[in-house]
N, C-alpha and C positions, 0 to 999 in steps of 0.2 A: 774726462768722465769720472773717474776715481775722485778726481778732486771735489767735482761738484757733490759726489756720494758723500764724503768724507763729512764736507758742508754740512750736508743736512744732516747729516746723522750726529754731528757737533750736540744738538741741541738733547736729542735724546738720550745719550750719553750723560752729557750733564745732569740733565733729570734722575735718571738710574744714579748718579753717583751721589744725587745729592741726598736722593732716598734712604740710599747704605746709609750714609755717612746719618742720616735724622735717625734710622735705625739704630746706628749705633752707638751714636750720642747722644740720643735723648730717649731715657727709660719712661716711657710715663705713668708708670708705679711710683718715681719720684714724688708725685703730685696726690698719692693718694691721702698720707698723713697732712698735706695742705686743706686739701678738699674736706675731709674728717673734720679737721680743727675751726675752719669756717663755719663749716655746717652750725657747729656745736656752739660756738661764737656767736651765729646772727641769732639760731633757735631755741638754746638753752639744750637739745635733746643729740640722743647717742646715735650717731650715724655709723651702719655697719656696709662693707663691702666686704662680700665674702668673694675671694681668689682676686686673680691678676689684672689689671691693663693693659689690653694689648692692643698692638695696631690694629687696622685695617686696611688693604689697598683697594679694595675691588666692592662695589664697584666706583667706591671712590674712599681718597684715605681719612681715615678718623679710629676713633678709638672704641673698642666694645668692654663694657663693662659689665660683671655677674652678676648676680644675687646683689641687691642695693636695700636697706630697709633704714627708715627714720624710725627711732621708738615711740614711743607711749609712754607717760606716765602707768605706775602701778594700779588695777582696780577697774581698768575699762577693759573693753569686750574683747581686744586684739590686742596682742603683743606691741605692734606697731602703726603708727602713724600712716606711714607710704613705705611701700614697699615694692619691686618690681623685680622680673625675673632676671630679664636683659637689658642694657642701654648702649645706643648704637650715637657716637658723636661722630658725624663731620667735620672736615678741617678744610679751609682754603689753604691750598699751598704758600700761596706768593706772602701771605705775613706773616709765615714760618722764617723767611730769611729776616724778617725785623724782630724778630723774638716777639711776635706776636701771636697766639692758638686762637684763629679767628673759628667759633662753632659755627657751622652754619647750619647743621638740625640736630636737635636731638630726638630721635626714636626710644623711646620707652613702650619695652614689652613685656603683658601681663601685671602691669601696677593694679597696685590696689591701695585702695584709699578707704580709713574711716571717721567719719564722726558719730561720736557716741555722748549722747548728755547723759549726766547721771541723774536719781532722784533728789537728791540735793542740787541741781541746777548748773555743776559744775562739767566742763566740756576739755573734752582730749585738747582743745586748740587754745584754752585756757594756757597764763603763763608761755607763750612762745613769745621770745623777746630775746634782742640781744644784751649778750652778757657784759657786764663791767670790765672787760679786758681787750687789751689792745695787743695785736699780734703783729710781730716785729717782721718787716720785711726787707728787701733791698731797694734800693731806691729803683727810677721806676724810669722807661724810657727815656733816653737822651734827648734833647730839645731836637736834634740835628736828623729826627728820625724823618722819614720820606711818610711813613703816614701819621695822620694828625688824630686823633682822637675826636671823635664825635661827643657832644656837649648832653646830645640827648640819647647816650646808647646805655645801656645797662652795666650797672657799676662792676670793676674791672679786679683781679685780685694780680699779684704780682709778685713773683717768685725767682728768684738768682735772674734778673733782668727777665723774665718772661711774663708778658701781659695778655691773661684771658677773659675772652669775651663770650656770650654769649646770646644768639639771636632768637632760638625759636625750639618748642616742641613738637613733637607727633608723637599719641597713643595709638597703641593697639592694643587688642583684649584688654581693655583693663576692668576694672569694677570698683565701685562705691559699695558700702552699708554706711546706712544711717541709721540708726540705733536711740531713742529715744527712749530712757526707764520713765519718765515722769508724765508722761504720758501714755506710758503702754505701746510704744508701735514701733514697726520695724520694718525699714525697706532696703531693698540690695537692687542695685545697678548692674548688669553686667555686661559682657562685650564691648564697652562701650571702645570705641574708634575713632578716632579723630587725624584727619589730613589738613594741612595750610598748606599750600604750595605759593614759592614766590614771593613772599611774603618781605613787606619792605614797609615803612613808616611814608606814607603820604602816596602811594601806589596801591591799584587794584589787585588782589589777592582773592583767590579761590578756598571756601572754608568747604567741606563734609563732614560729617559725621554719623555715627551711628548706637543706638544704646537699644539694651534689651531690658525691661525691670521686671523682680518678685516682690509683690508687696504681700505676699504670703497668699492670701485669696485673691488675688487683682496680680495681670499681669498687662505688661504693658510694653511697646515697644515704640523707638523713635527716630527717625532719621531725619536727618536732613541738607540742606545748600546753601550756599549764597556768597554774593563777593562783595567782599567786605574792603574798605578804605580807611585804615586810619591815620590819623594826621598826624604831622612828625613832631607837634607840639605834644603828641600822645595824648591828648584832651578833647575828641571829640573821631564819632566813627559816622563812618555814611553804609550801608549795605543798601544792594539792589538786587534783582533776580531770585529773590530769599522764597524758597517752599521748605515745607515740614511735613511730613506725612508722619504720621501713630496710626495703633489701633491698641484698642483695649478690652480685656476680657476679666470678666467673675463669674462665680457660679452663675447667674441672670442675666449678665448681659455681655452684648459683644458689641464692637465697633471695628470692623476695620479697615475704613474708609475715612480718618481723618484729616484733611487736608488745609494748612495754615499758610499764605502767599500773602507780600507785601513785592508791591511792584518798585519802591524804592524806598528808602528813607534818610532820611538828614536831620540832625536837631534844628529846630526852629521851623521846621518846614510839613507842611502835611502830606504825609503818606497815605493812601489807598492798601487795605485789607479786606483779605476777603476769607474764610474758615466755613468748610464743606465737613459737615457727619452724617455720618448713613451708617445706620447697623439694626443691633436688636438689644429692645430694655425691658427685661421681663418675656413675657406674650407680644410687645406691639414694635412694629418697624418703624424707625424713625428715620427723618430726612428733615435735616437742618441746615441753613445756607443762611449767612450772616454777610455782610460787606459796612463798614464804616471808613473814616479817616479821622485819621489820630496826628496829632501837634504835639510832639515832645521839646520842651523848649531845654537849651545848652546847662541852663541853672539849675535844671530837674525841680522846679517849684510850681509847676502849674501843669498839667497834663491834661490836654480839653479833647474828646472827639467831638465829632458831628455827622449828622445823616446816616447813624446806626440804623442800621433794618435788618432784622431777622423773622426770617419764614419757617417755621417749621411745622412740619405734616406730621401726623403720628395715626398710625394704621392699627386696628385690632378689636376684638372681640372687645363688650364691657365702653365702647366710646360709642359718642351722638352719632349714629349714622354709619359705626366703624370707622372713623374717617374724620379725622381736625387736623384744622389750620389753624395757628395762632400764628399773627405778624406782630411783634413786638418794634417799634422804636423809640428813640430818643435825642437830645444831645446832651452830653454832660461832661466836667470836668473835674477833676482831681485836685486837690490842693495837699503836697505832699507836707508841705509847713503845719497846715493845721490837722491835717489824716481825716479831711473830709472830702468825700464823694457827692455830686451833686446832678439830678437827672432832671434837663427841663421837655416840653414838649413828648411827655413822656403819652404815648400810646399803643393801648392793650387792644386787639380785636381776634377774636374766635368765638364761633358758635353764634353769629348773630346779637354778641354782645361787644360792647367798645367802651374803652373809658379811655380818659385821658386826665392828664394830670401832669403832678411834678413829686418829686423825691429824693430826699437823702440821707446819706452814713455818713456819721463822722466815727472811725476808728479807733475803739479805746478797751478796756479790759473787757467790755459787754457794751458792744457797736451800738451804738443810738441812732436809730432810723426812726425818720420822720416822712410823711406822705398826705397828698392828700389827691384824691380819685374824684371822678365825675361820671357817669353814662347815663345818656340820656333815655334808658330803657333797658329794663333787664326782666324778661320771661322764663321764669325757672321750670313753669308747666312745658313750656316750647321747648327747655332741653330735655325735660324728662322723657316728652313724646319721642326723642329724636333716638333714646336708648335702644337697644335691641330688647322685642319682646319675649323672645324665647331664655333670655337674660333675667328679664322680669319673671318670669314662670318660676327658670330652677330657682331664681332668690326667694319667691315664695313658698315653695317646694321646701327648702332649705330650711326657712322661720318656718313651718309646721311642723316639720321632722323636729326641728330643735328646739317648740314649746310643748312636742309631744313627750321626747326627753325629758325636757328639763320637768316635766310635771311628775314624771315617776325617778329622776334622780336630779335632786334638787340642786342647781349649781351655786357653789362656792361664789359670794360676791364679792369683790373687791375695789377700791379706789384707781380711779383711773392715774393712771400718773403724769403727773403734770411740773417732772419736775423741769421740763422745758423752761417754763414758763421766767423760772429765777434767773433765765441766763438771755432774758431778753431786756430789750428797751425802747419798744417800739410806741409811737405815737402819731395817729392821723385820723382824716374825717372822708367819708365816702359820701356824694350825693348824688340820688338815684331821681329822676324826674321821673318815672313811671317805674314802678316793680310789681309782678306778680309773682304769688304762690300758692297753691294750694287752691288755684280759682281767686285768693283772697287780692282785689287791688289798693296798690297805694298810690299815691301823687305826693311829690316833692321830698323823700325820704332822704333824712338829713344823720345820719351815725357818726358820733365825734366818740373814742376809745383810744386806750393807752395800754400797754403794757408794761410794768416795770419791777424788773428783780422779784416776780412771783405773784403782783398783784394785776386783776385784770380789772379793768374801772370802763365800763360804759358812762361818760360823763353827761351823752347825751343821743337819746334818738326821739324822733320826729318825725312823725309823719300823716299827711289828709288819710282821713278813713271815712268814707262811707258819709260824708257831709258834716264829717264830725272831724275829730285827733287823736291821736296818742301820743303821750307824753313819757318818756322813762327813763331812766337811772338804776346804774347795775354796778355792781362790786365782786370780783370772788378772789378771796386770799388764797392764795396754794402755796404759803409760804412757811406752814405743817404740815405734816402726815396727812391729815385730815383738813382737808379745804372748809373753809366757810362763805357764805356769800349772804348779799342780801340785794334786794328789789324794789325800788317805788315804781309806779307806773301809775296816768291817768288815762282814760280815755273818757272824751268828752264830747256829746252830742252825738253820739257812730246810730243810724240809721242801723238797727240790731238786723230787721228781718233779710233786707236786702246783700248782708254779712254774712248770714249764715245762710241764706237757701245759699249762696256761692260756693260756700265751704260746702257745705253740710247736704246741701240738694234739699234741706227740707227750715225751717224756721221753729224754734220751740216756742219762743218768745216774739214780741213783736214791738215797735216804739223806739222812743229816742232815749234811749241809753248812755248812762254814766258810771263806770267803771272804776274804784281806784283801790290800790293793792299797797302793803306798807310789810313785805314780809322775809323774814331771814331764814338762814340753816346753817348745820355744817352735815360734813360728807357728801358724796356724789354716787354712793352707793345707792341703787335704785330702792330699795328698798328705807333704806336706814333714810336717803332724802324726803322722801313722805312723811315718817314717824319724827325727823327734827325739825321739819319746816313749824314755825311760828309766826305770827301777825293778824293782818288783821285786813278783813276784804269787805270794801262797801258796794252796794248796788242802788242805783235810784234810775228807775226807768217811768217815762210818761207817755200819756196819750198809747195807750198800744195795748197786747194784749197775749194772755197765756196760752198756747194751743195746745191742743190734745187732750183737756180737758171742760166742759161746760160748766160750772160749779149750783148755775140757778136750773138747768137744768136735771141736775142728778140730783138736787136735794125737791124738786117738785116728783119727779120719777118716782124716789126712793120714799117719799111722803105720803103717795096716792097708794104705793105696793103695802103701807104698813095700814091703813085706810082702808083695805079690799076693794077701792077703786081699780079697774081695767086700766091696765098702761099702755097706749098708743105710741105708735112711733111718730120720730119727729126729725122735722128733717134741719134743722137747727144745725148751726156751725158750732163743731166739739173748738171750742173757746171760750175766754171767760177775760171780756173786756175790761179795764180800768183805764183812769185818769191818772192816775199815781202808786207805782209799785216800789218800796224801800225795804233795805236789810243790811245788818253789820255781821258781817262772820266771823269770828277767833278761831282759828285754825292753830292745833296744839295736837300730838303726838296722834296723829292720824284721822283726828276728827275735828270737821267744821261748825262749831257750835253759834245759835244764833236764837235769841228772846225776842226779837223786833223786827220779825216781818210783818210790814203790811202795803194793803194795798186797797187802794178804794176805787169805787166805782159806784154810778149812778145808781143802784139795786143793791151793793153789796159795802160791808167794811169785812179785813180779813186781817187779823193779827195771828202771827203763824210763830211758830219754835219747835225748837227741835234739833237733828246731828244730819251732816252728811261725813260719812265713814269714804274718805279720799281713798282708801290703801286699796279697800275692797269697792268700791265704789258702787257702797250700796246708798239710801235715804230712812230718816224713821223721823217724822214731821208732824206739827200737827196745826193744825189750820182751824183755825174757829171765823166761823163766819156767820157772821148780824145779816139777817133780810131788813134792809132800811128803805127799801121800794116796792111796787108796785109787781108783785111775782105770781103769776097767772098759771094757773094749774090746767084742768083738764076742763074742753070748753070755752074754756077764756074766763073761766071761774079765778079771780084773786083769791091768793092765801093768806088771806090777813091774821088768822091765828096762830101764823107761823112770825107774823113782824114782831122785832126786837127779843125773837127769842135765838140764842148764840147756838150755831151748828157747826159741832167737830166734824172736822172731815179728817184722815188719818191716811197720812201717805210713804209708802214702806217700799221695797224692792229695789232694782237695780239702777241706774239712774238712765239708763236707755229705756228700760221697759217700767215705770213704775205703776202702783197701784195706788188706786184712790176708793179710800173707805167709807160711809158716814156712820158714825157711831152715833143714831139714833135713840140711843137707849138715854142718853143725857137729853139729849132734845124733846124728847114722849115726860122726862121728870119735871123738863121745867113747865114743857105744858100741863102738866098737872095740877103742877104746882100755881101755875099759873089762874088756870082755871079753879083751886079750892080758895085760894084768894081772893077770886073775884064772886064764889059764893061766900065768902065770912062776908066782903063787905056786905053783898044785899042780905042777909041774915043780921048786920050790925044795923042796916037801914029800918029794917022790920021791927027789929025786937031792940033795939038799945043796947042800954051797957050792959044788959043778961048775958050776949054774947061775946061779949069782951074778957070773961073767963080765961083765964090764964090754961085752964085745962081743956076749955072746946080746940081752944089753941093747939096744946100738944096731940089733944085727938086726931086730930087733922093733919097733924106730923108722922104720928104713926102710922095712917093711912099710906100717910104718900114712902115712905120706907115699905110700909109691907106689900104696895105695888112695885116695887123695883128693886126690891131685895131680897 
């Protein structure tokens, strides 16, 4: 029985002795001036280890290391590079008797890691490279050893015949800052944790980890799993079981329900994902739930998903109904060679609206996205309805308080800023087969625009109106302080009345209407936009007619009242019909000026001039209008000694409510005048050239001045 004891205990003896014996022949402080001079070798930078190397046995043997820090050059934000509190290395025994230090983990606690770019562009990781010298060693395991060297294992360094290797890390608490001057921003990582267990080159291995960040106002946190395989060619990884949860918080918003799963993945091969958010952005709750699959091919040169779909619900005060769905998908691919993104089968749907199309980014100092959309119906009165009303009230509420304001303290105006606009490069065409707005409808609306480095170019919109078109062309530089723009637009043949009772509820005008605008500015300040628009605006309307005014009626009215005729009422439609109504307007520092209105009609000719004041939108016009028909007074009596005489009519006030004057007083001169004319002739008939008197002449002049002067 002693013997068999003896036996077994043979072995453990041996172990304990051989322990002593590594204790007390092998310091491994030796190694620290090796490890120093490496470092500084592969990196260029100063590697400090503050105190001892010591063993470890328990609960298994390797070595703990102090205070460990890589430097930094002078002039960034941290002294050092990495730096960490503790390091904890494992040792396999058994290639300790081949003078081999086989690592099998290393524990690193409390590291900390920075990158810092500077404003000049320069980065702490700038210049890391091994140095021009070659560090003199011993030669290196004898051919005759019992283990061989792996071909693919991480390169080895070699000291008075001892060969170290080493396989793997594990953090605890550690933390990043990333530090950015040239941009302004600053993010810290911290806790972050990381486990590998098992872990072997072409075997299934267990990853975890965990991180906490400060992004100063944004915090944010991360975990996550997955078993991961990578191949002992070291060139290609497979993970499966892979989840990620975050959540993330700002002053506005919170999330934290974020949840990211891939059911497996392989290069070359499609994986299934799926990414769950739930929180709060602002006031509204959201819930978003996406699933595609993604082909990551081995070459990393082409990245294609397919059957993306994402659902997301967003809850709150201020939306159609409180309450939207928008289901977005697509499929698209990547092309990492050219850095262009490309989205086909692309479709939009919420709120009763849906477009579909294609799009894409190609990746460069200011991304160049291109697109082009389609819906075959877009009602913009159908989402307004959908608003909450009590929503509409206080925003009413709101614009009366704040015109009530602004009228006794006159607010500061200023340009809006657009300096957006210089860091874009966008270009596409929307086409709408039915749109409404404002009551107003269109068929086939066709918008082709571009965006680029600050210029915004409508190159083209189109669309049926009303039996008619519009035609237009738009421009706005915002590539000064002070934007400029300008505008052509046609409209051609638009059925006016049937346009505007829609809008308006009621018709000013009436007939088949021709529209065309040819006019520039600069500023976007509401006010200074009025006072610098310039150009030039034509109107030619037919067959139709002016409402809210009678013109043969007011001047038969206003005829009989200066007459002491009794004026009956009539029940006449307040209109005033033509075959042809035309005008050019010059619109210049607030006023729309115009010599060449007219308009005819069977009874009338009317050449009109005069300002319409845009800013204040008042009128001050004047309308002279010929009776060249048959214009029936009181009775059914014609007014024939009103034909071919010119009646001002004088139109002033606001351009909702205007007024319409006749200034009679020229119209009683020329019938005066009229009438002493037609007695010289019969006086010339009577009596001859007696009356041909140069001076009965001016007799007759001064008559007609001291009636009306």
């Amino acid at each position: 029985m002693k013997k068999i004891a003896l036996l077994v205990s043979i072995p453990f003896i041996a172990i304990i002795a051989a322990l002593l014996v590594l204790v007390l022949l092998v310091n491994p402080n030796d190694f620290k001036p090796l490890i120093k001079e490496q470092v500084e070798a592969q990196t260029g930078r100063q590697l400090t280890i503050d105190g001892d190397i010591e063993w470890r046995f328990f609960p298994s043997i390797g070595f703990s290391i102090g205070k460990t820090a890589l430097s930094n050059p002078e002039g960034f934000a941290t002294p050092n590079l990495v730096k960490f509190d503790n390091a904890i290395l494992n040792l396999n025994v058994r290639p300790l008797f081949h003078h081999e230090i086989n690592i099998g983990l290393v524990t690193l606690d409390g590291a900390s890691f920075t990158l810092h770019t500077l404003k000049d562009g320069a980065t702490n990781l700038d210049n890391i490279a091994p140095k021009n010298t070659q560090v003199k060693t011993k030669s290196p395991v004898s051919e005759d050893s019992n283990v061989v060297a792996n071909d693919n294992s991480q390169p080895s360094t070699s000291i008075n015949d001892w060969k170290i290797t080493l396989e793997g890390i594990a953090l605890t608490n550690a933390e990043v800052l990333i530090q950015n001057d040239k941009v302004g921003s600053k993010t810290k990582l911290n806790d972050i944790n990381l486990s590998l267990s098992q872990f072997s080159p072409g075997e299934w291995a267990n990853l975890t980890f965990d991180v906490e960040g400060d992004l100063g106002q944004q915090k944010i946190s991360l975990a996550g799993k997955t078993d991961l395989n990578i191949l002992t060619t070291l060139d290609a990884v497979s993970l499966k079981q892979t989840e990620l949860t975050a959540s993330y918080s700002d002053a506005t918003n919170k999330f934290n329900d974020i949840t990211f799963t891939i059911d497996e993945f392989s290069f070359d091969e499609w994986a299934n994902i799926k990414l769950i958010a739930k929180g709060k952005a602002n006031e509204l709750m959201v819930n978003s739930e996406s699933s595609f699959a993604i082909n990551v091919p081995k070459t990393l040169d082409l990245i294609r998903i397919k059957s993306f779909k994402s659902t997301n619900n967003v809850k709150g005060k201020g939306l159609p109904n409180e309450d939207v769905t928008a289901i977005i998908g697509f499929d698209s691919s990547f092309d990492l060679n050219k850095s262009l993104l490309k989205a086909e089968k692309l479709t939009l749907s919420s709120v009763d609206t849906d477009f579909t199309g294609k799009a894409s980014v190609e990746l460069r100092d200011i991304p160049k996205v291109r697109f082009s959309l389609r819906s075959p119906n877009i009602d913009v009165d159908a989402l307004l309805a959908t608003l909450p009303q009590n929503d509409t009230q206080v925003t009413d509420e709101k614009a009366k308080t704040s015109t009530s304001n602004s009228a006794s303290k006159p607010v500061k105006e200023v340009e809006p800023d657009l300096s957006a606009l210089k860091t874009l490069d966008v270009a596409g065409t929307i086409i709408i087969d039915k749109f409404k707005a404002n009551n107003a409808k269109m068929q086939n609306v066709e918008s082709v625009f571009s965006v680029n480095r600050g210029v915004l170019a409508l190159t083209k919109f189109y669309s049926d109106l009303y039996s008619g078109a519009i035609d237009m062309t738009a421009t706005l530089d915002a590539r000064n302080s002070t934007p400029s723009y300008s505008v052509k637009q046609a409209i051609k043949g638009v059925k006016v009345a049937p346009l505007l009772i829609d809008v308006m509820g009621e018709s000013l005008i009436e007939g088949t209407g021709s529209i065309n605008l040819n006019l520039s500015g600069k500023s976007l300040k509401p006010t200074a936009l009025k006072q610098n628009l310039k150009g030039k605006a034509s109107i030619n309307f037919a067959d139709g007619a002016v409402n809210g005014v009678n013109i043969p009626l007011l001047i038969r009215t206003t005829y009989a009242k200066i007459k002491g005729e009794k004026v009956k009422g009539s029940e006449e439609a307040e209109k005033t019909d033509f075959s042809a109504l035309s005008a050019d307007f010059y619109l210049a520092k607030g006023n729309a000026t115009t010599k060449n209105i007219k308009m005819v009609s069977p009874l009338l000719r009317i050449h009109g001039e005069g300002s319409a004041h845009y800013i204040n939108e008042t009128a001050n016009m004047l309308i002279k209008t010929s009776i060249v028909g048959s214009l029936k007074g009181q009775g059914g009596k014609e007014i024939s000694d009103l034909k071919d005489v010119t009646i001002p009519i004088r139109i002033t006030g606001p351009w909702e409510k205007p007024k319409y004057k006749l200034e009679f007083d020229d119209v009683m001169q020329q019938k005066a005048k009229k009438e002493i004319d037609r007695g010289i002739e019969k006086l010339e008939e009577k009596y001859g050239d007696k009356i041909k008197d140069e001076k009965v002449k001016e007799a007759a002049d001064k008559l007609l001045k001291g009636l009306f002067n």
